[in-house]
FILOTI-399995 format. One record per residue (C-alpha): residue in three letters; x, y, z. Coordinates in Angstrom, 3 decimals. Layout:
residues N
ATOM  code         u         v         w
ATOM   Ala         X         Y         Z
...
end
This chain:
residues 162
ATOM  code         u         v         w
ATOM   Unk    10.533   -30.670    20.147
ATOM   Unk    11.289   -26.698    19.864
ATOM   Unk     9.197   -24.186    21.104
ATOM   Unk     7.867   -21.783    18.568
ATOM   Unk     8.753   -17.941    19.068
ATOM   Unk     5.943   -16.324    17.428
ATOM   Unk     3.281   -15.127    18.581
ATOM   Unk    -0.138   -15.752    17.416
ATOM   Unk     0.275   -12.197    16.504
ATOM   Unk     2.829   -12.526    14.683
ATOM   Unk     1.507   -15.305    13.219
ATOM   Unk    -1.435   -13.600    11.531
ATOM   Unk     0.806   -10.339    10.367
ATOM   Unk     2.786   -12.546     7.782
ATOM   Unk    -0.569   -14.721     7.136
ATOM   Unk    -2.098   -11.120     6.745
ATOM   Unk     0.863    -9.562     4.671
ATOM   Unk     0.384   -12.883     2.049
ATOM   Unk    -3.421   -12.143     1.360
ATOM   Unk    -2.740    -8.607     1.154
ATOM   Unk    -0.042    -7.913    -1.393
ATOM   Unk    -0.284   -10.928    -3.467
ATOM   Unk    -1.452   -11.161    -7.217
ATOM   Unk    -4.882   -11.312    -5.510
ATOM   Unk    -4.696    -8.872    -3.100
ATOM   Unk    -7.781    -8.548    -0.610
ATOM   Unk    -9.378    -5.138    -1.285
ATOM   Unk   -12.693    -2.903    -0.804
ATOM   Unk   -14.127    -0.917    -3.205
ATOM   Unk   -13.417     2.645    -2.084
ATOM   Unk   -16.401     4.473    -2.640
ATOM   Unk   -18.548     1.858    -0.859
ATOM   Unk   -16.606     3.280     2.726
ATOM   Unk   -15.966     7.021     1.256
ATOM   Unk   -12.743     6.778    -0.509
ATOM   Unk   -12.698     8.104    -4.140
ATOM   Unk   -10.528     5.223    -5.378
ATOM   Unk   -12.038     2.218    -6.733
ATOM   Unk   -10.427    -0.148    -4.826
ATOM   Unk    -7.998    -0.321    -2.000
ATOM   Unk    -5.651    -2.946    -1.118
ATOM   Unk    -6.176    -4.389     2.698
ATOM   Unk    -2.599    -3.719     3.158
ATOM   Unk    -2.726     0.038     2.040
ATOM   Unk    -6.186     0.435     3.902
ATOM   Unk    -4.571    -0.575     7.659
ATOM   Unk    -2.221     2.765     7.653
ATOM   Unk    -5.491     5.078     6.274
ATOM   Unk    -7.852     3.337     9.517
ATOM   Unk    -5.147     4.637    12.047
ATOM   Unk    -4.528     7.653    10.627
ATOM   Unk    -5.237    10.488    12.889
ATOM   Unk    -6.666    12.593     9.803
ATOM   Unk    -9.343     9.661     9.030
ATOM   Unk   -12.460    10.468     9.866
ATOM   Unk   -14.492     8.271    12.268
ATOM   Unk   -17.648     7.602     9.307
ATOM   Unk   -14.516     6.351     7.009
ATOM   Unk   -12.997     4.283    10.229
ATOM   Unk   -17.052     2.736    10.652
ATOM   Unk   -17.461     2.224     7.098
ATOM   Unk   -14.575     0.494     6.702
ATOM   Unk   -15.064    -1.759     9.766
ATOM   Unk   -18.434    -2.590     8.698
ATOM   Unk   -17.576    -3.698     5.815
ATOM   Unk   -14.822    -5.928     6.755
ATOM   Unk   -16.853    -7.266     9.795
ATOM   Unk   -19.475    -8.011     7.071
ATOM   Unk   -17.294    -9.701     4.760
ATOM   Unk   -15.587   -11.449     7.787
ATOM   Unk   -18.971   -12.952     8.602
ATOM   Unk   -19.752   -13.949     5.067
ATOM   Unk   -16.831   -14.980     3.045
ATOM   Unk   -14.968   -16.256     6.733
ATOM   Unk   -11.245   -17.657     5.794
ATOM   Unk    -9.633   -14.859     3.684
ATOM   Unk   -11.472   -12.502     5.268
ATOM   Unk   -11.511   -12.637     8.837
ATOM   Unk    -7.487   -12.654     8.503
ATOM   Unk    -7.980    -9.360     6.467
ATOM   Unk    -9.860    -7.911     9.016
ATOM   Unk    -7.852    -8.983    11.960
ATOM   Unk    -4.724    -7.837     9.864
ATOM   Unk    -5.980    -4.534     9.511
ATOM   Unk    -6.743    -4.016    13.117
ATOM   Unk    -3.250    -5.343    14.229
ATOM   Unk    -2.005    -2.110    14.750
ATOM   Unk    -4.398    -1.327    17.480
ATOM   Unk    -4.397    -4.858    18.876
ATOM   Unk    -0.332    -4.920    19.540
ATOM   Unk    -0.591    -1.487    20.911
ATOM   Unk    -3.078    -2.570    23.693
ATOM   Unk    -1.005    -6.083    24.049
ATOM   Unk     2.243    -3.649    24.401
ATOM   Unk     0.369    -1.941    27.745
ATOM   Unk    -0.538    -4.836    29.453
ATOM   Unk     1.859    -6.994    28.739
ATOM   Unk     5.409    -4.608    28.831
ATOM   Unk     8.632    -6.675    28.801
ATOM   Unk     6.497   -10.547    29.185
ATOM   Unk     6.470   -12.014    26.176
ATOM   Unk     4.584   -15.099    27.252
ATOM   Unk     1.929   -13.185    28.841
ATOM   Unk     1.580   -10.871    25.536
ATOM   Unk     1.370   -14.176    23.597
ATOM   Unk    -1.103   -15.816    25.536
ATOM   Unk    -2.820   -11.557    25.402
ATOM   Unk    -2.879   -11.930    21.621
ATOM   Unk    -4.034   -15.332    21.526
ATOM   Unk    -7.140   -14.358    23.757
ATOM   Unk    -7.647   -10.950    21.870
ATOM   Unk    -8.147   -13.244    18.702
ATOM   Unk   -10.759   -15.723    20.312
ATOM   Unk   -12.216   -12.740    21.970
ATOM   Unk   -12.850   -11.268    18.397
ATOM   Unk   -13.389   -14.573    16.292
ATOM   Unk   -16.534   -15.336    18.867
ATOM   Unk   -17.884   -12.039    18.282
ATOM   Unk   -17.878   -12.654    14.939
ATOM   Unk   -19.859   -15.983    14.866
ATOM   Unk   -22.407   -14.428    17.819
ATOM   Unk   -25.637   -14.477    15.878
ATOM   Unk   -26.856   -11.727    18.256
ATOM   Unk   -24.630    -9.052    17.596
ATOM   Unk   -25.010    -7.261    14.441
ATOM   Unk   -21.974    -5.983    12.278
ATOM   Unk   -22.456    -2.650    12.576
ATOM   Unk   -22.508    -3.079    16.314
ATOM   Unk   -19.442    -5.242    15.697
ATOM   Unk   -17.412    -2.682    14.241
ATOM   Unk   -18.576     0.306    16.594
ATOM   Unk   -17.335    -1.767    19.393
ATOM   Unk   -13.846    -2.636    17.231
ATOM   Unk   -13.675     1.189    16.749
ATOM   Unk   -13.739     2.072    19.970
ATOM   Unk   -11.880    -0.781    21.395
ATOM   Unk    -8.902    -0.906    18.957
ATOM   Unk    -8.701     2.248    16.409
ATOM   Unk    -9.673     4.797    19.184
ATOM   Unk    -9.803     3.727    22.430
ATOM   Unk    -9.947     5.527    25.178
ATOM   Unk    -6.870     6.742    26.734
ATOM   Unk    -5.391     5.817    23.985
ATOM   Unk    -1.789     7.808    22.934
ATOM   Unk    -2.221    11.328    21.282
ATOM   Unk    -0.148    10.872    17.816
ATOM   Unk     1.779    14.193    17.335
ATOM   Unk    -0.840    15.679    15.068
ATOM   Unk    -3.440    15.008    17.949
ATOM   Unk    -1.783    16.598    20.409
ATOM   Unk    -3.140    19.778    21.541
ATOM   Unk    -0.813    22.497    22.866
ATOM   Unk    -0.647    22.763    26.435
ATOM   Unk    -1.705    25.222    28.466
ATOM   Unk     1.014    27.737    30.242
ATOM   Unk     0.179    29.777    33.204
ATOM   Unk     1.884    32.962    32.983
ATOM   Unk     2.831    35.181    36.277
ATOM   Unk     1.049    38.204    35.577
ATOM   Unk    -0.311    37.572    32.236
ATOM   Unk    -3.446    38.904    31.536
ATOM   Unk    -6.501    37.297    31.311
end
């Protein structure tokens, strides 16, 4: 028997890719999360979430609405919005788990479960859902500054004047 070499991760990104490019593609209608297009491709919307020039009310709208349709539709969906947050989700696997890739599979394994029993928790609403997806995954704290983020740093200059 051979061992696989992808991770559940990786897994989902080509699952994800499929849904979101085929004939079909999963999409949102833009101006129902404040985007003037009429609808936007899942695999086009996962660069505009982690964007540093996308607002947070897009970034909520958006995960609302895929938390929503995650809840509703299920299947499809809950790989689209898992697929779209896959970004975030490897970048916190890639800081716990540097240079272990069987610890980072067995991460992004339990990240998924994590977020698949939130999503079938009857208590927790999906806009509270999303808030804590926004904050967890597209800006958490501590997070890296992107190079339009950064701010410039501060110089102390002998003598300068104040």
């Amino acid at each position: 028997m051979s061992r696989s070499t992808c991770s559940p991760l990786d897994t989902l990104e080509t699952t994800f890719r499929l849904l979101a490019t085929g004939p079909q593609p999963l999409a949102l209608e833009g101006h129902a999360i404040g985007l003037p297009r009429v609808s936007i491709g899942l695999w086009e919307l996962r660069p505009i979430l982690f964007h540093p020039a996308t607002g947070v009310a897009i970034q909520r709208a958006v995960l609302v609405e895929l938390v929503g349709r995650a809840r509703r539709c299920r299947g499809a969906w809950r790989i689209g919005l898992v697929g779209v947050l896959l970004p975030g989700l490897r970048h916190q696997l890639a800081s716990v788990a540097e240079g272990r890739s069987e610890r980072a599979a067995t991460s992004g394994a339990m990240v998924l479960v994590s977020l698949l029993e939130c999503l079938d928790d009857p208590e927790v609403s999906s806009e509270s859902a999303a808030e804590s997806l926004l904050w967890a995954v597209v800006r958490p704290p501590g997070g890296p500054a992107s190079p339009t983020r950064r701010r410039p740093a501060l110089v102390a200059v002998a003598g300068g004047r104040r």
